[in-house]
N, CA, C and O atoms as a Maestro MAE file, in Angstrom:
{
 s_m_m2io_version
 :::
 2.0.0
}

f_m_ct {
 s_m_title
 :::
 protein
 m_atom[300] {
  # First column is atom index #
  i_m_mmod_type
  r_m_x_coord
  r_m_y_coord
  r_m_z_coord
  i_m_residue_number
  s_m_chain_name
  s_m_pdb_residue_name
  s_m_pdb_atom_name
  i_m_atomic_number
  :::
  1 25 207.450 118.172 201.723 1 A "UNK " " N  " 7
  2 3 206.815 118.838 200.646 1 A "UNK " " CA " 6
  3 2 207.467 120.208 200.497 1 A "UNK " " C  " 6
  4 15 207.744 120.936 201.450 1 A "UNK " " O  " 8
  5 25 207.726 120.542 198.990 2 A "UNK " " N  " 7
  6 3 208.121 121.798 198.940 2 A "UNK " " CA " 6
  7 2 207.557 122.891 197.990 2 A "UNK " " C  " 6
  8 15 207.753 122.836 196.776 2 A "UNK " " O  " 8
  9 25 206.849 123.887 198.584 3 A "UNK " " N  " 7
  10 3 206.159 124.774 197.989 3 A "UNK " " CA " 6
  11 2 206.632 125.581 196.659 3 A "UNK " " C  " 6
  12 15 207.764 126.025 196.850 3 A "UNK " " O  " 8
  13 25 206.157 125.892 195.451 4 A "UNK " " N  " 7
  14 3 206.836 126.501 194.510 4 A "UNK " " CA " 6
  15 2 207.345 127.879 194.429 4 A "UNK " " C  " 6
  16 15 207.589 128.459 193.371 4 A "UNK " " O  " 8
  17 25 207.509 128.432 195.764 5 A "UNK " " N  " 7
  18 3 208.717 129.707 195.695 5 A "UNK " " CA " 6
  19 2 209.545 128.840 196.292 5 A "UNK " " C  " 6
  20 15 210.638 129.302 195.964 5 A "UNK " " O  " 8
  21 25 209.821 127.640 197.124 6 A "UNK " " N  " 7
  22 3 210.837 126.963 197.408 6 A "UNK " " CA " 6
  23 2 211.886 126.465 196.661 6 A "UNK " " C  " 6
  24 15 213.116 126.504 196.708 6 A "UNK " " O  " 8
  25 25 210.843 125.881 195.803 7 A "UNK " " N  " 7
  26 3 211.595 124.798 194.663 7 A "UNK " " CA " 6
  27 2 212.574 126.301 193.661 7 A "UNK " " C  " 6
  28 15 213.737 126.433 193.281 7 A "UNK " " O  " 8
  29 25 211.312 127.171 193.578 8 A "UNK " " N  " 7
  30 3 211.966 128.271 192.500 8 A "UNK " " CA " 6
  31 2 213.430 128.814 193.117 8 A "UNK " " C  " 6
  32 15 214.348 129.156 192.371 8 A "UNK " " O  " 8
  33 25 213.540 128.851 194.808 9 A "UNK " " N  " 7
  34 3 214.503 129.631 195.458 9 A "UNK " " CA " 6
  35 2 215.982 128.463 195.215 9 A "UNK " " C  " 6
  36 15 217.153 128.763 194.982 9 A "UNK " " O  " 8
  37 25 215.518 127.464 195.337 10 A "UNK " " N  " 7
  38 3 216.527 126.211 195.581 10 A "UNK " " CA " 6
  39 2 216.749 125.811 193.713 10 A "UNK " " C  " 6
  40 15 217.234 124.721 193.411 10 A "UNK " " O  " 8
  41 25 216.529 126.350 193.125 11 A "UNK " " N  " 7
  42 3 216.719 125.290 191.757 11 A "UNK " " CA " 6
  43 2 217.115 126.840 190.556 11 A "UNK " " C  " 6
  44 15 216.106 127.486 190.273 11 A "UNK " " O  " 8
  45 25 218.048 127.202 190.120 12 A "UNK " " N  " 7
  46 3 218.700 127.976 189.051 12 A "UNK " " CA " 6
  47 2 218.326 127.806 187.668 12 A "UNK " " C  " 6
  48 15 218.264 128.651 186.776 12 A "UNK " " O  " 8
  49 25 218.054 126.401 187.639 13 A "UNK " " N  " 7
  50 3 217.322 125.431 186.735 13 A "UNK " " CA " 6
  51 2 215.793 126.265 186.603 13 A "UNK " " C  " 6
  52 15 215.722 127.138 185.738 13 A "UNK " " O  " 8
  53 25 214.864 126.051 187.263 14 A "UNK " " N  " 7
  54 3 213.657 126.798 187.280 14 A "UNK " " CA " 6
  55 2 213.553 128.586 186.643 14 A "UNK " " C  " 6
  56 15 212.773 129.207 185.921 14 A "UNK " " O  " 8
  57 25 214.771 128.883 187.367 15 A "UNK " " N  " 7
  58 3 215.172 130.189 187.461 15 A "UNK " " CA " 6
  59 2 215.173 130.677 186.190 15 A "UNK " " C  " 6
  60 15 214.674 131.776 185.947 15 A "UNK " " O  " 8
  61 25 215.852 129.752 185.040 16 A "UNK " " N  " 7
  62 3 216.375 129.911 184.133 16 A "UNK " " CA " 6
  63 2 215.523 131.189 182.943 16 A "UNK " " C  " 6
  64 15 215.885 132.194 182.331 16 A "UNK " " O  " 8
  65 25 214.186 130.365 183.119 17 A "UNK " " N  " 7
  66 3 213.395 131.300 182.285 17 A "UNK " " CA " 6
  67 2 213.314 132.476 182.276 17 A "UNK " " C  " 6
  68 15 212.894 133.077 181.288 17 A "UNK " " O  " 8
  69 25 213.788 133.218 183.636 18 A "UNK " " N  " 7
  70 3 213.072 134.320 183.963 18 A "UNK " " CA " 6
  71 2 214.100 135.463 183.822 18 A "UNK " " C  " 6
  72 15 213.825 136.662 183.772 18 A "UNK " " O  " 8
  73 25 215.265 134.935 183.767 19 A "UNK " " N  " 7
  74 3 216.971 135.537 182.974 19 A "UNK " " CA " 6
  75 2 216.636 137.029 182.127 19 A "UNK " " C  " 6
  76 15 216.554 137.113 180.902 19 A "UNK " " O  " 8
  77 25 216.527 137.758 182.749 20 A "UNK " " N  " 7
  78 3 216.861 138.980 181.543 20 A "UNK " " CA " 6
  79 2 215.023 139.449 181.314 20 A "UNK " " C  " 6
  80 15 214.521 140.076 180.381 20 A "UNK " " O  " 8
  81 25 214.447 138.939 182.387 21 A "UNK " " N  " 7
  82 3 213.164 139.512 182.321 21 A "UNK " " CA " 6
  83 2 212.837 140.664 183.774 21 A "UNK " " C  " 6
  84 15 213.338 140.585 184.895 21 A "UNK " " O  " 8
  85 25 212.112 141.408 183.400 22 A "UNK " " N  " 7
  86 3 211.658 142.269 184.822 22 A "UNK " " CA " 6
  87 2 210.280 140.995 185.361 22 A "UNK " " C  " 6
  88 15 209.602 140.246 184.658 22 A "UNK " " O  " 8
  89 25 210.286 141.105 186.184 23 A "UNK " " N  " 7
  90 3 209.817 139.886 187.356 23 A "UNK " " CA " 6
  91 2 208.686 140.796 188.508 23 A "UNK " " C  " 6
  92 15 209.327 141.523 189.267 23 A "UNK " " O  " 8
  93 25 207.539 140.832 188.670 24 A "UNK " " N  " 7
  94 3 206.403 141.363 189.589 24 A "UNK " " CA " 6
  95 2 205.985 140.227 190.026 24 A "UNK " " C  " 6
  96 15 205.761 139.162 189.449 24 A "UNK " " O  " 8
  97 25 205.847 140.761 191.784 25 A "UNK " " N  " 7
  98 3 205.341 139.338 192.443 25 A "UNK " " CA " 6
  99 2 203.900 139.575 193.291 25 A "UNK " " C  " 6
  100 15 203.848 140.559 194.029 25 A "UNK " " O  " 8
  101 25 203.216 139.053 193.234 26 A "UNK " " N  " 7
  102 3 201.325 139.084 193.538 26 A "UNK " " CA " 6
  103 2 201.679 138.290 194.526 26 A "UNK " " C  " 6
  104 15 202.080 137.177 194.184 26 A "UNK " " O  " 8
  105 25 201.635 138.658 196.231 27 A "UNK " " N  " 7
  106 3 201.646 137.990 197.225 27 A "UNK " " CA " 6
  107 2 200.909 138.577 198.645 27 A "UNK " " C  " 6
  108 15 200.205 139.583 198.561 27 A "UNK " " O  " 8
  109 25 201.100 137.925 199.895 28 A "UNK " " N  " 7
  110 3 200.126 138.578 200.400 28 A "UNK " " CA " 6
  111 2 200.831 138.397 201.846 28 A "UNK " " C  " 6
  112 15 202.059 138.342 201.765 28 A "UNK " " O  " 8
  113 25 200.255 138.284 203.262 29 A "UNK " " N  " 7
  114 3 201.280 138.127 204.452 29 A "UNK " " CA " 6
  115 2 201.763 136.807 204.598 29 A "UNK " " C  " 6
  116 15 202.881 136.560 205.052 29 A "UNK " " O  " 8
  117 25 200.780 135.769 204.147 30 A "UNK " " N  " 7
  118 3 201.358 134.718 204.366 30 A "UNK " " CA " 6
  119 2 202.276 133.801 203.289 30 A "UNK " " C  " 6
  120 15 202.583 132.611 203.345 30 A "UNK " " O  " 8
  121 25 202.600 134.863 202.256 31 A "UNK " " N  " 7
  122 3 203.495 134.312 201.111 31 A "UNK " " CA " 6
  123 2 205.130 134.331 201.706 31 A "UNK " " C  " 6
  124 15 205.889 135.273 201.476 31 A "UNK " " O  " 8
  125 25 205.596 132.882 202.667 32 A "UNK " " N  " 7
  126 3 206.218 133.110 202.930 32 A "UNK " " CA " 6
  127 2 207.064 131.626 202.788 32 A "UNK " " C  " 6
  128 15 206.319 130.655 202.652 32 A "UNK " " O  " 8
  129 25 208.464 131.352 202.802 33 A "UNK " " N  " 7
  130 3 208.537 130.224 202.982 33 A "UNK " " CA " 6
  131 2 208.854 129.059 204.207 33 A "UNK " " C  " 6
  132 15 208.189 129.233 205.228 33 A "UNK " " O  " 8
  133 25 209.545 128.206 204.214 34 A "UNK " " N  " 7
  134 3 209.689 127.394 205.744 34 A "UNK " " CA " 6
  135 2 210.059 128.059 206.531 34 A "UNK " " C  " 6
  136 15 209.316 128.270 207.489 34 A "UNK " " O  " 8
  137 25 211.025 128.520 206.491 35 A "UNK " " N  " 7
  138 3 211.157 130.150 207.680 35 A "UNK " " CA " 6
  139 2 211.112 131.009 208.113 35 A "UNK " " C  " 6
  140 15 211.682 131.610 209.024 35 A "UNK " " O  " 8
  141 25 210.079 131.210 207.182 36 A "UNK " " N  " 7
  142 3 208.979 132.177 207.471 36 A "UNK " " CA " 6
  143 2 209.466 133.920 206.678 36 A "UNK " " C  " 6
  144 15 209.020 135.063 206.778 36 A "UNK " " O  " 8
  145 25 210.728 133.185 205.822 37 A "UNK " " N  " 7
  146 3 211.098 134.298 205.465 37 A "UNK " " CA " 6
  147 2 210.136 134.540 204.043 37 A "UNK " " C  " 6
  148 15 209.852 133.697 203.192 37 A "UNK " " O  " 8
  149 25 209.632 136.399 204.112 38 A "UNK " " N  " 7
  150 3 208.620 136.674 203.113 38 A "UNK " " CA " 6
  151 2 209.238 136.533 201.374 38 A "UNK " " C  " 6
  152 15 210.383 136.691 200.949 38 A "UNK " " O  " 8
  153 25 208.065 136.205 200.704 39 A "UNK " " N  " 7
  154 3 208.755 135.856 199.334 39 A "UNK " " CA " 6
  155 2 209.092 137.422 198.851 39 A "UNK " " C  " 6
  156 15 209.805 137.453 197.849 39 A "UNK " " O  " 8
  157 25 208.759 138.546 199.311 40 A "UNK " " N  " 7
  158 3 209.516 139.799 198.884 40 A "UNK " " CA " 6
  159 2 211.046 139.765 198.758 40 A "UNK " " C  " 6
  160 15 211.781 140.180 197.862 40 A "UNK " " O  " 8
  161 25 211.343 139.061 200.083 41 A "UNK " " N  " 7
  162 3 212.720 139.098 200.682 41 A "UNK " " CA " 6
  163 2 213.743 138.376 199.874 41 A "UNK " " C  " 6
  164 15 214.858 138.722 199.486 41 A "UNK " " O  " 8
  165 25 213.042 137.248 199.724 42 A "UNK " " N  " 7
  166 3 213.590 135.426 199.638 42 A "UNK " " CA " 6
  167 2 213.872 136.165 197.770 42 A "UNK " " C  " 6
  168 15 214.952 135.801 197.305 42 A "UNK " " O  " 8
  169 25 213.237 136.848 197.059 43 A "UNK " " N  " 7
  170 3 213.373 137.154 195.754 43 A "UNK " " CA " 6
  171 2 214.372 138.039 195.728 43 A "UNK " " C  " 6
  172 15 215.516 137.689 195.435 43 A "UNK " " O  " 8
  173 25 214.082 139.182 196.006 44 A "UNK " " N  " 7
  174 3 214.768 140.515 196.373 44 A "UNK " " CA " 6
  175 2 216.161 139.618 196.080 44 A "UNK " " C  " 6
  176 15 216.792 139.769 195.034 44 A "UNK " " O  " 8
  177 25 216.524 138.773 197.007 45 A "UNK " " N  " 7
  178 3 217.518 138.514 197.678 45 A "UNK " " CA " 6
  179 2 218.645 137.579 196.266 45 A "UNK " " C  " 6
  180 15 219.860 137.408 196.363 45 A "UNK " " O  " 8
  181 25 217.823 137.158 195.164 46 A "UNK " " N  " 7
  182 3 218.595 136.706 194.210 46 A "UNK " " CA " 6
  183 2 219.125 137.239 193.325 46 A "UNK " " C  " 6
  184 15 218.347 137.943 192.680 46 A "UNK " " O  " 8
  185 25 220.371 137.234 192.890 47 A "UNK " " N  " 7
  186 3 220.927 137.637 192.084 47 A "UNK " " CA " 6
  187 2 220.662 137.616 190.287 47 A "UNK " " C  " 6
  188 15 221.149 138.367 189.441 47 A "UNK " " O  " 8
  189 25 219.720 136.475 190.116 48 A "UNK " " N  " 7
  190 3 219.479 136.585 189.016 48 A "UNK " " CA " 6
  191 2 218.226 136.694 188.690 48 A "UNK " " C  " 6
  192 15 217.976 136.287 187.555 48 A "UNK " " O  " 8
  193 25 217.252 137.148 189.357 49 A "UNK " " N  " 7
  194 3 216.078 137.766 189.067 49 A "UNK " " CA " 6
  195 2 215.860 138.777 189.133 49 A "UNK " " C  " 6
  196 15 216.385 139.305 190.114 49 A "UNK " " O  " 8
  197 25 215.113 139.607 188.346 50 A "UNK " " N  " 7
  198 3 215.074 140.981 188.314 50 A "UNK " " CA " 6
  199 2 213.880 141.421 188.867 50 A "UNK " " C  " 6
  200 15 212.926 141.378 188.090 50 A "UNK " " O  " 8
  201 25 213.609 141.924 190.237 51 A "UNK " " N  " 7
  202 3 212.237 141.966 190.570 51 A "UNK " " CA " 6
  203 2 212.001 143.461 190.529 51 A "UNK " " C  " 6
  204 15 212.676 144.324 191.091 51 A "UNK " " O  " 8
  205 25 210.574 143.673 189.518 52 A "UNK " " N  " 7
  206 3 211.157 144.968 189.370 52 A "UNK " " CA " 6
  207 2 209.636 145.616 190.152 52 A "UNK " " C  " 6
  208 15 209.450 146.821 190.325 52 A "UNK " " O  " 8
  209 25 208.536 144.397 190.603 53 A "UNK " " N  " 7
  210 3 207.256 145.557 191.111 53 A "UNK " " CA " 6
  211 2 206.798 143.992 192.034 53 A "UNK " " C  " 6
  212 15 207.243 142.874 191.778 53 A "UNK " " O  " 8
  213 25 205.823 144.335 193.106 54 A "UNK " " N  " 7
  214 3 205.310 143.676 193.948 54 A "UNK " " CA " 6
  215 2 203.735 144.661 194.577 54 A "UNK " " C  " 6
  216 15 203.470 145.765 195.053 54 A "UNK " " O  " 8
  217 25 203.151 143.587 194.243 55 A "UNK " " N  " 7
  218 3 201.482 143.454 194.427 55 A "UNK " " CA " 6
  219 2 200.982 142.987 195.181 55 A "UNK " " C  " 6
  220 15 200.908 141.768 195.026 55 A "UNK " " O  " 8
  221 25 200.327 143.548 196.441 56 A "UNK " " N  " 7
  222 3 199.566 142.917 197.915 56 A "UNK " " CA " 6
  223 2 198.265 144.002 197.795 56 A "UNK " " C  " 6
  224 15 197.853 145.008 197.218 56 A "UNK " " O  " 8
  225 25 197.923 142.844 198.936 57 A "UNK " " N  " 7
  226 3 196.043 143.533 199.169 57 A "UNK " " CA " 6
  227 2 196.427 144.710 200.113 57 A "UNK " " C  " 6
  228 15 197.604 145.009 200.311 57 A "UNK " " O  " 8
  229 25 195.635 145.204 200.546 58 A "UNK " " N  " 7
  230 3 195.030 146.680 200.474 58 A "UNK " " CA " 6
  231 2 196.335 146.932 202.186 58 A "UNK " " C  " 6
  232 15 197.094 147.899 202.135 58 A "UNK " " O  " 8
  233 25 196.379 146.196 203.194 59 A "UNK " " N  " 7
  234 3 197.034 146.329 203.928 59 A "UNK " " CA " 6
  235 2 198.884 145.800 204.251 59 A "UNK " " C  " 6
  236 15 199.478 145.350 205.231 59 A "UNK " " O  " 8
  237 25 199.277 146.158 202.841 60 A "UNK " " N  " 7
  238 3 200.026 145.716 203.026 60 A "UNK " " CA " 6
  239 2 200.443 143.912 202.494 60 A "UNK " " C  " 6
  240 15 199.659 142.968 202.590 60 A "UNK " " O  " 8
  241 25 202.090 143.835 201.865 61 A "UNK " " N  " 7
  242 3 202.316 142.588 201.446 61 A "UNK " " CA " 6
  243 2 202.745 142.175 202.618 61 A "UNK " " C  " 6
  244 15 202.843 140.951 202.526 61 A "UNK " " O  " 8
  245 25 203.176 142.656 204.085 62 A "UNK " " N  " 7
  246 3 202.989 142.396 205.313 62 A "UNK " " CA " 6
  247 2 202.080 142.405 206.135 62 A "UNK " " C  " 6
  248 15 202.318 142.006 207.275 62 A "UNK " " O  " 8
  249 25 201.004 142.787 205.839 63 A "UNK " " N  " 7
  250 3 199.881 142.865 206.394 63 A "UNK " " CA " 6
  251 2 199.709 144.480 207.209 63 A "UNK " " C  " 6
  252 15 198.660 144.963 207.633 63 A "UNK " " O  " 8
  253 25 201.393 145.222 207.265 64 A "UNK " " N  " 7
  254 3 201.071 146.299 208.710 64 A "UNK " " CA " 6
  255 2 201.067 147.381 207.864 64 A "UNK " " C  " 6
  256 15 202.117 148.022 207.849 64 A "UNK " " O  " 8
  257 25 200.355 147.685 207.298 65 A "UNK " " N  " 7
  258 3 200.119 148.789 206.602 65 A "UNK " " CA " 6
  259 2 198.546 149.661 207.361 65 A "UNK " " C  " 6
  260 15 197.616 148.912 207.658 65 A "UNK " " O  " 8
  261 25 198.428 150.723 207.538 66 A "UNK " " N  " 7
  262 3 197.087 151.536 207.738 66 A "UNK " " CA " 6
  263 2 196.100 151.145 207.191 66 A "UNK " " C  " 6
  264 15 196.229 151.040 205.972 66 A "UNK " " O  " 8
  265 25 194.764 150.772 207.755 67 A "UNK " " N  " 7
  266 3 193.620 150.687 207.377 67 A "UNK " " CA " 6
  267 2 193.095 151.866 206.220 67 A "UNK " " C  " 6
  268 15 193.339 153.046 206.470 67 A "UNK " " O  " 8
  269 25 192.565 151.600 205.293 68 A "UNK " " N  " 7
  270 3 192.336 152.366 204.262 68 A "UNK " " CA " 6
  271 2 193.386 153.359 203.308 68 A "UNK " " C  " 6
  272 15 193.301 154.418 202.686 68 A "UNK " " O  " 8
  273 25 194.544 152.197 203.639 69 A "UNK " " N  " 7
  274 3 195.967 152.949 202.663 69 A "UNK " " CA " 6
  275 2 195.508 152.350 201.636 69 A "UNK " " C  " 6
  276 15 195.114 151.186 201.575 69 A "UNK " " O  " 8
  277 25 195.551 153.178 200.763 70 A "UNK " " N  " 7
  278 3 195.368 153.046 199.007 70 A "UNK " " CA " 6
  279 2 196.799 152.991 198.397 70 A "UNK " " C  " 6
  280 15 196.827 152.618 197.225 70 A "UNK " " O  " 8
  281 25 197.840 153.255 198.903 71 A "UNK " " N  " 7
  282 3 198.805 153.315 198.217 71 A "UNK " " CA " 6
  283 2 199.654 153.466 198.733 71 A "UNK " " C  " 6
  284 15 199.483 154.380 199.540 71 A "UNK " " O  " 8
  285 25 201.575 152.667 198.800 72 A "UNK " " N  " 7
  286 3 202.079 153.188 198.997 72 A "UNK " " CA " 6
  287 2 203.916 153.248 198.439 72 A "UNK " " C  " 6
  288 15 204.168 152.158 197.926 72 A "UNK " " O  " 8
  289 25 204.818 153.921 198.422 73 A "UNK " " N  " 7
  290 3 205.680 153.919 197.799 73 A "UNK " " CA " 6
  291 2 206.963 153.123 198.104 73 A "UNK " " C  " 6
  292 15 207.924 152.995 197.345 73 A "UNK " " O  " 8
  293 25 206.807 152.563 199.449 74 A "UNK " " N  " 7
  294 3 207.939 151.345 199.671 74 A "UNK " " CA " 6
  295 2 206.724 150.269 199.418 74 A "UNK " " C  " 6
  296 15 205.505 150.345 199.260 74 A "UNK " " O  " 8
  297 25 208.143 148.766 199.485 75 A "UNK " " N  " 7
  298 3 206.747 147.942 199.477 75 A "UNK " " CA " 6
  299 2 206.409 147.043 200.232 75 A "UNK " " C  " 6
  300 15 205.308 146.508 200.101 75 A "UNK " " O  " 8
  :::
 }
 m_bond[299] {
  # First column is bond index #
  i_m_from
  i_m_to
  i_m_order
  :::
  1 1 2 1
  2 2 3 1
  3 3 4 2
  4 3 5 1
  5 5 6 1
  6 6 7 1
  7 7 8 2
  8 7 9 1
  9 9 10 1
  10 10 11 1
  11 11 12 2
  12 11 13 1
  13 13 14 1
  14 14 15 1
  15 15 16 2
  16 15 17 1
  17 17 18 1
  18 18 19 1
  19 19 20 2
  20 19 21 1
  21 21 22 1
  22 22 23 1
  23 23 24 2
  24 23 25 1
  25 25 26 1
  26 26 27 1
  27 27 28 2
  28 27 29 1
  29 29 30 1
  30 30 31 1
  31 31 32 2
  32 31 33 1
  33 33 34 1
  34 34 35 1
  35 35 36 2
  36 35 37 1
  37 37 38 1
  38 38 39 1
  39 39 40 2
  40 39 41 1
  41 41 42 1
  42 42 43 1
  43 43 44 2
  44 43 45 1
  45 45 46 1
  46 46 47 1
  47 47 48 2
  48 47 49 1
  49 49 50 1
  50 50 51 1
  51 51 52 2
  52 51 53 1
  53 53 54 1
  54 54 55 1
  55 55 56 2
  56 55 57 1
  57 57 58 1
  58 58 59 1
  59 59 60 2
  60 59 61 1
  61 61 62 1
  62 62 63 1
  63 63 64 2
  64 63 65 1
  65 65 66 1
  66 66 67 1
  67 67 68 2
  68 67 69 1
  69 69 70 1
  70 70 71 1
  71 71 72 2
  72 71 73 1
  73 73 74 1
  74 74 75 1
  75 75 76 2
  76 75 77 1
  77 77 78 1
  78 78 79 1
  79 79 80 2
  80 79 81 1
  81 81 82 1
  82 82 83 1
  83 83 84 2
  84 83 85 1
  85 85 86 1
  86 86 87 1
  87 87 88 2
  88 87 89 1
  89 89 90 1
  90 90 91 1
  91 91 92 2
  92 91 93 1
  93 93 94 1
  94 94 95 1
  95 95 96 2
  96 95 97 1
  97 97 98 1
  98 98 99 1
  99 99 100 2
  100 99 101 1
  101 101 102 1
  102 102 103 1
  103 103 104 2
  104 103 105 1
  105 105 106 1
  106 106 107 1
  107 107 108 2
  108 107 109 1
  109 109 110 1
  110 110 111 1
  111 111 112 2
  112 111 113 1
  113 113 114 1
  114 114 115 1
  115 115 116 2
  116 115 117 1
  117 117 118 1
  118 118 119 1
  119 119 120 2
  120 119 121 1
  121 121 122 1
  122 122 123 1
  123 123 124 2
  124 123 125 1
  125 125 126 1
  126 126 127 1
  127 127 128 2
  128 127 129 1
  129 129 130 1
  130 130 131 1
  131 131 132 2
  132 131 133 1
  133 133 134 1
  134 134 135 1
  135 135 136 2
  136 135 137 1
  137 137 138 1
  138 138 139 1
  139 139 140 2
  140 139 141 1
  141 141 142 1
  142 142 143 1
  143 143 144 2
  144 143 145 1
  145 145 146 1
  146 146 147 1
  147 147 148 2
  148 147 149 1
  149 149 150 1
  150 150 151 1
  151 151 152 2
  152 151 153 1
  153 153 154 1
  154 154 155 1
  155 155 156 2
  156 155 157 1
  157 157 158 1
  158 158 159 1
  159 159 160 2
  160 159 161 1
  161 161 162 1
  162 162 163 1
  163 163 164 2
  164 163 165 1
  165 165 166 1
  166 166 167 1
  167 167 168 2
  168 167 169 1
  169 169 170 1
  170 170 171 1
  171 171 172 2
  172 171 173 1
  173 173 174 1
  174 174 175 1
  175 175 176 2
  176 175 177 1
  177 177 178 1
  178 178 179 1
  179 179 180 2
  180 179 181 1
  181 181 182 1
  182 182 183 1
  183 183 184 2
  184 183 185 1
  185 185 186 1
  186 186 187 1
  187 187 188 2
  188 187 189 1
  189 189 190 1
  190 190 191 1
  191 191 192 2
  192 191 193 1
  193 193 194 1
  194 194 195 1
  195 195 196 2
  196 195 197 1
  197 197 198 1
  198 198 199 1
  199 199 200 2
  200 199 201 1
  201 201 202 1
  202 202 203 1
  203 203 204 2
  204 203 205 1
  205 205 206 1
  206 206 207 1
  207 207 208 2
  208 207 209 1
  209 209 210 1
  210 210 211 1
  211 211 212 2
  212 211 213 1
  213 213 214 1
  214 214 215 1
  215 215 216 2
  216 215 217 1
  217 217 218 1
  218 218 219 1
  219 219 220 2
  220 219 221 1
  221 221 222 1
  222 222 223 1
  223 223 224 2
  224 223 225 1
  225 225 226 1
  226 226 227 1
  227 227 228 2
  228 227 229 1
  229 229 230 1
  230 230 231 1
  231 231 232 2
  232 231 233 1
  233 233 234 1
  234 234 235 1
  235 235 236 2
  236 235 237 1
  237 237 238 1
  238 238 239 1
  239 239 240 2
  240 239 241 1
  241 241 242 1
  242 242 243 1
  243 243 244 2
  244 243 245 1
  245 245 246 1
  246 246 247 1
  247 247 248 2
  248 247 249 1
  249 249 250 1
  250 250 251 1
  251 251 252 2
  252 251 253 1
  253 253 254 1
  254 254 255 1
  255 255 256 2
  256 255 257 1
  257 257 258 1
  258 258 259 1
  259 259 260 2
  260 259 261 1
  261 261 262 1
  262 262 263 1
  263 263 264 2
  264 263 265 1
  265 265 266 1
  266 266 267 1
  267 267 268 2
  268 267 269 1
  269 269 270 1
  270 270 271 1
  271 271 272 2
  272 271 273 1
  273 273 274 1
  274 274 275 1
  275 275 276 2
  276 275 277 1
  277 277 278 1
  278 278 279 1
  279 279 280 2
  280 279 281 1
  281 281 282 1
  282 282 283 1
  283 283 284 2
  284 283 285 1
  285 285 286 1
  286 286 287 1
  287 287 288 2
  288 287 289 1
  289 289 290 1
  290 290 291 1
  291 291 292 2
  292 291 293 1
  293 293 294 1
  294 294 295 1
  295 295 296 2
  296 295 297 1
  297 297 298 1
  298 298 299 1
  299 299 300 2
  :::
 }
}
């Protein structure tokens, strides 16, 4: 079985739509794929997506962020 940041990472085809758009990703610690690599990374990491903002709960899209961080400027 393959999860849909998988299919999206493995297929250019999928990709296609997203060509020439800015791209924000809503994920959380366990948004990750078979190897555990995080979908921040696994995106980041393509050349033809433009990721331009990323959205996690309160501790972090890794989870290790400070208890009661409201905000912060890496991501």
């Amino acid at each position: 079985m393959k999860f849909g940041l998988e299919r999206l990472l493995a297929s250019r085809a999928l990709r296609k739509s997203l060509r020439g758009k800015r791209v924000a990703l809503l994920a959380h610690p366990a948004s990750v794929t078979r190897d555990l690599t995080h979908a921040l990374d696994a995106l980041a990491a393509l050349s033809d997506v433009e990721l331009t903002a990323a959205f996690g709960p309160q501790h972090g899209l890794r989870g290790d962020k400070q208890d009661n961080m409201v905000e912060s400027p890496d991501f």
